[in-house]
C-alpha positions as CSV (number, residue, x, y, z in Angstrom):
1,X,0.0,0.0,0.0
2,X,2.6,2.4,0.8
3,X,4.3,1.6,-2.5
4,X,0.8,1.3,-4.7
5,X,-0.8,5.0,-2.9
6,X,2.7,6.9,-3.2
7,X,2.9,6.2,-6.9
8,X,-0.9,7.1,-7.5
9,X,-0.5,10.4,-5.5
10,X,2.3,10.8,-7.3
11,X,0.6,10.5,-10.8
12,X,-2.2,12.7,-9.6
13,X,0.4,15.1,-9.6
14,X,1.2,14.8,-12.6
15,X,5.0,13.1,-11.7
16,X,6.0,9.0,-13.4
17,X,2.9,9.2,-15.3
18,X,4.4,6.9,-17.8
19,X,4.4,4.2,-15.5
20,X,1.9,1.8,-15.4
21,X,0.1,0.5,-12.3
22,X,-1.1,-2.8,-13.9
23,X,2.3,-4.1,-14.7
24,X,4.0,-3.3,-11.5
25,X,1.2,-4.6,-8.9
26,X,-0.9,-6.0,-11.3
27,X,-4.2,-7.2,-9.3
28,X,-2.5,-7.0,-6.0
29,X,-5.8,-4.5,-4.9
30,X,-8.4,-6.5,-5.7
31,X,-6.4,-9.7,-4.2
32,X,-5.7,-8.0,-0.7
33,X,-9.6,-7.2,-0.3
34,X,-10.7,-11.0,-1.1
35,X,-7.9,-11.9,1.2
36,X,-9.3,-9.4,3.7
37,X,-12.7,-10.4,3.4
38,X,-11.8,-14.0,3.6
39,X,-10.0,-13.8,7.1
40,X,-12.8,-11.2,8.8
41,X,-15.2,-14.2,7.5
42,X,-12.9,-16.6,8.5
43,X,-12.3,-14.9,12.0
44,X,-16.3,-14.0,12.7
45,X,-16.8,-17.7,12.4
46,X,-14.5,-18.9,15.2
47,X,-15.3,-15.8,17.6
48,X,-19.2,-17.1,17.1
49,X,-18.5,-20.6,18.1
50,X,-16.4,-19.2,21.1
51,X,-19.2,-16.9,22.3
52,X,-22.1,-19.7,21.7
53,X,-19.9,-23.0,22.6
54,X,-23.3,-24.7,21.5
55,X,-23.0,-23.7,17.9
56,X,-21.2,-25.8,15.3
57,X,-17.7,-24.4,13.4
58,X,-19.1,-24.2,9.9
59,X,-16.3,-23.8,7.9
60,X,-17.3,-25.5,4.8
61,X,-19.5,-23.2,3.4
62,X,-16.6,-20.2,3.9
63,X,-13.7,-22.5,2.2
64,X,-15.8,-23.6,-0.5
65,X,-17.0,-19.6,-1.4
66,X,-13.2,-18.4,-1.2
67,X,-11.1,-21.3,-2.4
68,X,-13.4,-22.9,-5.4
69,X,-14.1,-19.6,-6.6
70,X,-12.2,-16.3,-5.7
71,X,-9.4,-16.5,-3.8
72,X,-7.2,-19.3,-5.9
73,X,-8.4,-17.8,-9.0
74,X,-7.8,-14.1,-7.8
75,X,-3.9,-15.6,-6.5
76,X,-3.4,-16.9,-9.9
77,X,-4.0,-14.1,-12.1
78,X,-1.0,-12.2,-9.7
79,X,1.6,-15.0,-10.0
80,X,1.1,-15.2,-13.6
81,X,1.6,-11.2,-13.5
82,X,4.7,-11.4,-11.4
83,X,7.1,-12.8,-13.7
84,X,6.3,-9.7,-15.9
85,X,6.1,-7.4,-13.3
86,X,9.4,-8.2,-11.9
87,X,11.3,-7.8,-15.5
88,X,9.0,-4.3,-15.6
89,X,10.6,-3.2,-12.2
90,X,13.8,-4.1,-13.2
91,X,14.2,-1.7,-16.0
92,X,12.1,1.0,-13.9
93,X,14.7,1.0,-11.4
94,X,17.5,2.3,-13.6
95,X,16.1,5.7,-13.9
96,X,16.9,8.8,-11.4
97,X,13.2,9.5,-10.6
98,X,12.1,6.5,-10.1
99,X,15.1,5.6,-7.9
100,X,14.2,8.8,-5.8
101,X,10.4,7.2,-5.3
102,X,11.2,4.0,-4.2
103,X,14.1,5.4,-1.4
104,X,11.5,7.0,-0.5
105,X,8.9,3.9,0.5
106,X,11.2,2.2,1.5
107,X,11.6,4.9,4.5
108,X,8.3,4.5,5.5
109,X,8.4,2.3,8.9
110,X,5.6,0.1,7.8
111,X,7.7,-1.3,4.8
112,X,9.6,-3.0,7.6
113,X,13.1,-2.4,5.9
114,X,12.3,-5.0,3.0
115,X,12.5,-3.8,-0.4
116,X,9.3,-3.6,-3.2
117,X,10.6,-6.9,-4.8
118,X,10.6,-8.3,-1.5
119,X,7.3,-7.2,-1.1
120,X,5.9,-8.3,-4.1
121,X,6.9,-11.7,-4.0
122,X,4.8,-12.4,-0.9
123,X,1.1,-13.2,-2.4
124,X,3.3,-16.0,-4.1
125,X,4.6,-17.5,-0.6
126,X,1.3,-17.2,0.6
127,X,-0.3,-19.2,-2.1
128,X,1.8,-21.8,-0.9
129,X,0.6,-21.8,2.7
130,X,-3.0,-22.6,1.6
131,X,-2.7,-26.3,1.6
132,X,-1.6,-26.4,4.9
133,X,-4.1,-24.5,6.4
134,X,-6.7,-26.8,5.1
135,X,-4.7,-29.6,5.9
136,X,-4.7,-28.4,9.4
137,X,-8.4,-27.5,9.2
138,X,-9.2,-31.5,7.7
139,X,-7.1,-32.9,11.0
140,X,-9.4,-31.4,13.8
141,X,-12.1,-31.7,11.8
142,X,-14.9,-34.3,13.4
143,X,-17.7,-35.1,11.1
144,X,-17.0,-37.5,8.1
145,X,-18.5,-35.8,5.1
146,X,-16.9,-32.6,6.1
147,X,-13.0,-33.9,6.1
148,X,-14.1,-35.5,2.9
149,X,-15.1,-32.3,1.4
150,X,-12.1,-30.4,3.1
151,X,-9.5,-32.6,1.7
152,X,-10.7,-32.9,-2.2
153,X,-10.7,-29.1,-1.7
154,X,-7.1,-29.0,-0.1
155,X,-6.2,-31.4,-3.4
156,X,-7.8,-29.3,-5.6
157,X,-5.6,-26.3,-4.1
158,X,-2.4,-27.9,-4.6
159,X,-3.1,-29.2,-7.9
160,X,-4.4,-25.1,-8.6
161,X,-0.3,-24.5,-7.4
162,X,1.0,-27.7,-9.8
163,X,-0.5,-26.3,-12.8
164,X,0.1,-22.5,-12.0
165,X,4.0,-23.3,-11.7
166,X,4.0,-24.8,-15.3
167,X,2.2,-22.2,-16.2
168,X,5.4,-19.4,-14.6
169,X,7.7,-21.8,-15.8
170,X,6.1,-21.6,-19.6
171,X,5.5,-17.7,-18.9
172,X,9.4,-17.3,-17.5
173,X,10.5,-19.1,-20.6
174,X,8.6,-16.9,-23.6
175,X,9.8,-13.7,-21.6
176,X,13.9,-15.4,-21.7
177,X,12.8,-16.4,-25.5
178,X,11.4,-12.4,-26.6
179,X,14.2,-11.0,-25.2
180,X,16.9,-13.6,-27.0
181,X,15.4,-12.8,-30.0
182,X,15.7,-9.0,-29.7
183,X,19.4,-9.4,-28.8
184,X,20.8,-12.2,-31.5
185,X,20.8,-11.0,-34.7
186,X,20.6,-13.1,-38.0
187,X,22.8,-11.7,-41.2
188,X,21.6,-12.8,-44.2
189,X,23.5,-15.2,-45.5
190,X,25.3,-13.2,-48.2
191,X,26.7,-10.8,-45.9
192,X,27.9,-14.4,-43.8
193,X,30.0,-15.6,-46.5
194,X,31.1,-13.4,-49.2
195,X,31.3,-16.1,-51.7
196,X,27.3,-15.8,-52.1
197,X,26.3,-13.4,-54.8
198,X,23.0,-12.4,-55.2
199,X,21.7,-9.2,-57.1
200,X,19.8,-6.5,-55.8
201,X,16.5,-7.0,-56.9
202,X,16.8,-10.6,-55.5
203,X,17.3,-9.3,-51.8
204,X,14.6,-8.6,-50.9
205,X,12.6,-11.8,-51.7
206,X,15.5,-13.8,-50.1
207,X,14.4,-11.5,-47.0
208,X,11.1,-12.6,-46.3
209,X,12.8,-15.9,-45.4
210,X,13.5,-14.7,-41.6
211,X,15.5,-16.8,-39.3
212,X,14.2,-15.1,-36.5
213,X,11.6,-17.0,-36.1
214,X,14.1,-19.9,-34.7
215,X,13.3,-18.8,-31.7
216,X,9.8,-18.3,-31.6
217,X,8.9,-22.1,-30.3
218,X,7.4,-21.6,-26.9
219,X,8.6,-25.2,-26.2
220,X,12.2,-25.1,-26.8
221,X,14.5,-24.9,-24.2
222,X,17.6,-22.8,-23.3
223,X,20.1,-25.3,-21.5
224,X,23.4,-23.8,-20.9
225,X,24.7,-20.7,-22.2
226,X,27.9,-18.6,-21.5
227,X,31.0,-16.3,-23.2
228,X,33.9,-18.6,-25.0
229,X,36.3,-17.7,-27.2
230,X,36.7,-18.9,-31.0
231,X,39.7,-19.9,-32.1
232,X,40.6,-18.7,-36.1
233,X,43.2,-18.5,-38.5
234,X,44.7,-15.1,-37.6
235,X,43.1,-13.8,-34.3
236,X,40.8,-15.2,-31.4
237,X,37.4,-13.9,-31.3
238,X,35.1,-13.8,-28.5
239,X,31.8,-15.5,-29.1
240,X,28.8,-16.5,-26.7
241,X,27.0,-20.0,-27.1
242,X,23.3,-20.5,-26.9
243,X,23.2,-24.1,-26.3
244,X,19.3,-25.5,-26.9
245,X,17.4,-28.8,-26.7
246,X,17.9,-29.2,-30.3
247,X,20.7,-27.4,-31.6
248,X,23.9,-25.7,-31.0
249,X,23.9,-21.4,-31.8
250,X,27.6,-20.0,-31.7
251,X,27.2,-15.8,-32.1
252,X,29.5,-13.1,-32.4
253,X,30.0,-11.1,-29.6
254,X,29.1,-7.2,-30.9
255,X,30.1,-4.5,-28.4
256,X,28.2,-1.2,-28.8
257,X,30.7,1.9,-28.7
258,X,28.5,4.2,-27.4
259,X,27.3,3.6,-24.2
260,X,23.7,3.8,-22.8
261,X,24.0,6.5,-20.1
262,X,21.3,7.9,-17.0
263,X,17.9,7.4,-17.8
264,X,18.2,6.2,-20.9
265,X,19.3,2.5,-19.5
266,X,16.1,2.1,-18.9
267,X,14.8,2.1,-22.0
268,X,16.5,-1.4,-22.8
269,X,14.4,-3.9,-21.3
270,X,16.4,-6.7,-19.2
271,X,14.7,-9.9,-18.7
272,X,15.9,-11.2,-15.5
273,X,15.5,-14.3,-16.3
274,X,18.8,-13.9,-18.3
275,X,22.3,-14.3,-16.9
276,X,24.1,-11.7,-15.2
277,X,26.4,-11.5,-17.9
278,X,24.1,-11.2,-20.8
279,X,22.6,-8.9,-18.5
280,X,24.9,-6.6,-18.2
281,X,25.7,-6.9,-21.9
282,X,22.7,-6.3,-23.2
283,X,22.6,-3.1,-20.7
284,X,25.4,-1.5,-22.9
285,X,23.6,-2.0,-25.4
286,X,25.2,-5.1,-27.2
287,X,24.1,-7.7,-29.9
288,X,25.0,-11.2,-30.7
289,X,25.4,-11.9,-34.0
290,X,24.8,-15.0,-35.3
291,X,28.4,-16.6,-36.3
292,X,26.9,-19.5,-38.4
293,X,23.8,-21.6,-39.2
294,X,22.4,-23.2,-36.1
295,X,24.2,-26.5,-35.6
296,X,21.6,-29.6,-35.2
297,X,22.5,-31.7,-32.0
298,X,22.3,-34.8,-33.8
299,X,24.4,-33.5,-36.6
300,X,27.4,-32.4,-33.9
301,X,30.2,-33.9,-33.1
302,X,32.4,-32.7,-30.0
303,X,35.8,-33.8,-30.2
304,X,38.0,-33.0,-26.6
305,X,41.2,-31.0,-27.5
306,X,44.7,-33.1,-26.1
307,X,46.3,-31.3,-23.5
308,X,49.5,-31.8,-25.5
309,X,48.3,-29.7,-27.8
310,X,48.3,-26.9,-25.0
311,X,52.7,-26.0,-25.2
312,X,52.5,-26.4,-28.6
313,X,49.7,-24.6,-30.9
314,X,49.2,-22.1,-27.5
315,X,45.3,-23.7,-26.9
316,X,44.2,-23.3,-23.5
317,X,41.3,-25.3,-22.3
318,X,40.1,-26.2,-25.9
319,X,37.4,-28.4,-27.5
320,X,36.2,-28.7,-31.2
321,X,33.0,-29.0,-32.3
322,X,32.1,-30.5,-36.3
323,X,28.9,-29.8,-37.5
324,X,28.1,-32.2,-40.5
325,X,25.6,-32.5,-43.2
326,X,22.9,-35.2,-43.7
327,X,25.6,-37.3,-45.6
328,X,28.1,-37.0,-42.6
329,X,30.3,-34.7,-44.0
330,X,31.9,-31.8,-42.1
331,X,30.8,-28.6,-43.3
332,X,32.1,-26.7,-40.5
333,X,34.7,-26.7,-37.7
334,X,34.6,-24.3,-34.5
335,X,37.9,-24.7,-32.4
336,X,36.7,-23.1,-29.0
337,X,38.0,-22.3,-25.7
338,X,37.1,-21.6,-22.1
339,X,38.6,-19.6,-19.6
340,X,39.2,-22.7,-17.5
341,X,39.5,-26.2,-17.4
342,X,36.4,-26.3,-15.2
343,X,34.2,-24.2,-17.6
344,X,35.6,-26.2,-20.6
345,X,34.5,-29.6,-18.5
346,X,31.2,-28.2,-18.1
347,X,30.5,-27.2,-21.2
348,X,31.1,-30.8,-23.2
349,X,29.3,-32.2,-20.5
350,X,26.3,-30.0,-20.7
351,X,26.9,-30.6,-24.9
352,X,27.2,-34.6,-24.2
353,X,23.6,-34.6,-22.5
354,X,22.1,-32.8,-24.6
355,X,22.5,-35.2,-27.4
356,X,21.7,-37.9,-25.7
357,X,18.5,-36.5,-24.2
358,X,17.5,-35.4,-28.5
359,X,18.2,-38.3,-30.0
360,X,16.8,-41.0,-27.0
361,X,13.6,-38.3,-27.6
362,X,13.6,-39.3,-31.9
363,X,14.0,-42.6,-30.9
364,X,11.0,-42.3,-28.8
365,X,8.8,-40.6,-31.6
366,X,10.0,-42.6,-33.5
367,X,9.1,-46.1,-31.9
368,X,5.5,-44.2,-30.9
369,X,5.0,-43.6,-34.3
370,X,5.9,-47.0,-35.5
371,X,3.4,-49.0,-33.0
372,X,0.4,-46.6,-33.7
373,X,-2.6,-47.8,-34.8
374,X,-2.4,-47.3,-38.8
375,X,-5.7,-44.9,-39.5
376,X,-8.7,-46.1,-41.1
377,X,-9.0,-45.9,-45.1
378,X,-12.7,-44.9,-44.3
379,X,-12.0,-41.6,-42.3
């Protein structure tokens, strides 16, 4: 409240009108007055029994008004919001004015020294602590048909909080997947290899072919990522790996010269989602250009770099990776190094599993597809 009232009071004076209410708190306001109205209900019904010890504790009739209809669906729509909300915050937080704001809260003696993201995570905890309540409710509970209704409700809850976290885990995942595709960028392939000539009035044809949309799957999966350095012909080149459920991106690291200074950080959203490093890169305002065509996972080959070779070509912590073509021939070789022996160990390892988890997932659809009933001639 002390957060949510200062920034309206602020906006009625005509100060951080641009930001927007919804996306920070989302439906936090409408949430703490069910929740209120549930625990006054809640309350009323055990100070009744007290005062009349002859009356029964009806507490079926509150749990089933609250958690079948309001209060679960009420705490869903904020966690779904919170992901969001965070990532909004985040990029809010680099600017001057809104700095001054939240020092400001955070001042206030109610806050209790903890921090708006501290503060906003809490509907989420106490999502959580539903279950438990009605568990606790279903143990002192005497009569037989009201445990049975309290417990299919107190399943019904925690299946509610299952399917909500794979929801935020789905939600989590699209935000780390829109921002990834803002940052890599995809040359056309002509401006990859100069060998390719194509005329002018062919470009823009060519164009409407967009990588881009690579990584618009909502069900692929970012496994390992992290900054390596490419070993070429005349100079080493830093690059940063995107390694997937299904194939392997290498990009070009692109720095930007100029700087993104004061407010005008927070204009590049951040998803935090992201690591601190890509983070921090994007913040400057970098780009990752994609290096090459994504190589497939079960067109990869990683091939562990002797440390003999270490005195003697100067490699440090090197590993190769071969992508080849359907007909098992190398089209490309990417001679890469970490920064340690640890980081180089991790990486093959994180590479290893990763083909074994794709192709042991073909061989599944494959076998499915194999012992499926053949369909009907008639449908």
């Amino acid at each position: 409240k002390v957060f949510m009232n200062t920034l309206k009071y602020l906006q009625s004076n005509e100060f951080l009108l641009d930001v927007d209410l919804w996306r920070l708190f989302g439906n936090l306001e409408e949430l703490n007055k069910i929740s209120l109205s549930f625990l006054k209900l809640f309350f009323e019904t055990v100070k009744e029994h007290i005062s009349k010890s002859d009356s029964a504790m009806d507490f079926s009739s509150i749990l089933r008004k609250f958690f079948q209809d309001d209060l679960c669906q009420t705490h869903q729509i904020y966690c779904l919001n919170y992901t969001s909300a965070v990532f909004y915050l985040e990029n809010l937080r680099q600017r001057e004015d809104f700095g001054i704001y939240l020092k400001w809260c955070e001042q206030n003696e109610l806050c209790k020294r903890l921090h708006l993201p501290e503060l906003l995570v809490t509907p989420l905890h106490r999502l959580t602590r539903y279950p438990l309540l009605l568990n606790n409710i279903w143990k002192r509970s005497t009569d037989e048909t009201e445990k049975g209704f309290i417990w299919s409700l107190k399943e019904k809850v925690e299946k509610s909080i299952r399917d909500l976290e794979g929801k935020v885990k789905w939600l989590d995942n699209f935000q780390k997947f829109r921002q990834l595709q803002e940052v890599i960028i995809w040359p056309q392939v002509w401006d990859r290899d100069k060998r390719f000539f194509v005329p002018e009035c062919l470009k823009q044809s060519l164009r409407e072919n967009n990588s881009e949309t690579i990584l618009s799957s909502a069900s692929r999966l970012l496994l390992h990522e992290g900054k390596l350095t490419l070993a070429e012909s005349t100079r080493l080149l830093d690059v940063y790996l995107f390694l997937f459920d299904d194939f392997l991106l290498i990009t070009k690291i692109k720095r930007n010269k100029k700087k993104y200074g004061g407010s005008d950080t927070g204009l590049i959203p951040v998803c935090p989602c992201l690591t601190p490093e890509l983070q921090s890169f994007i913040r400057d305002g970098g780009a990752c250009t994609v290096l090459d065509q994504p190589i497939p996972l079960d067109r990869l080959t990683l091939k562990n770099v002797d440390p003999v070779h270490v005195t003697v070509f100067s490699l440090r912590n090197a590993f190769l990776v071969q992508h080849e073509n359907r007909y098992r021939q190398c089209i490309g070789i990417f001679l890469l190094q970490a920064q340690t022996e640890a980081a180089k160990k991790t990486w093959m390892s994180q590479i290893e599993t990763a083909i074994s988890s794709y192709t042991m997932q073909r061989e599944t659809k494959k076998n499915t597809a194999l012992h499926s009933p053949a369909e009907s001639s008639e449908i």
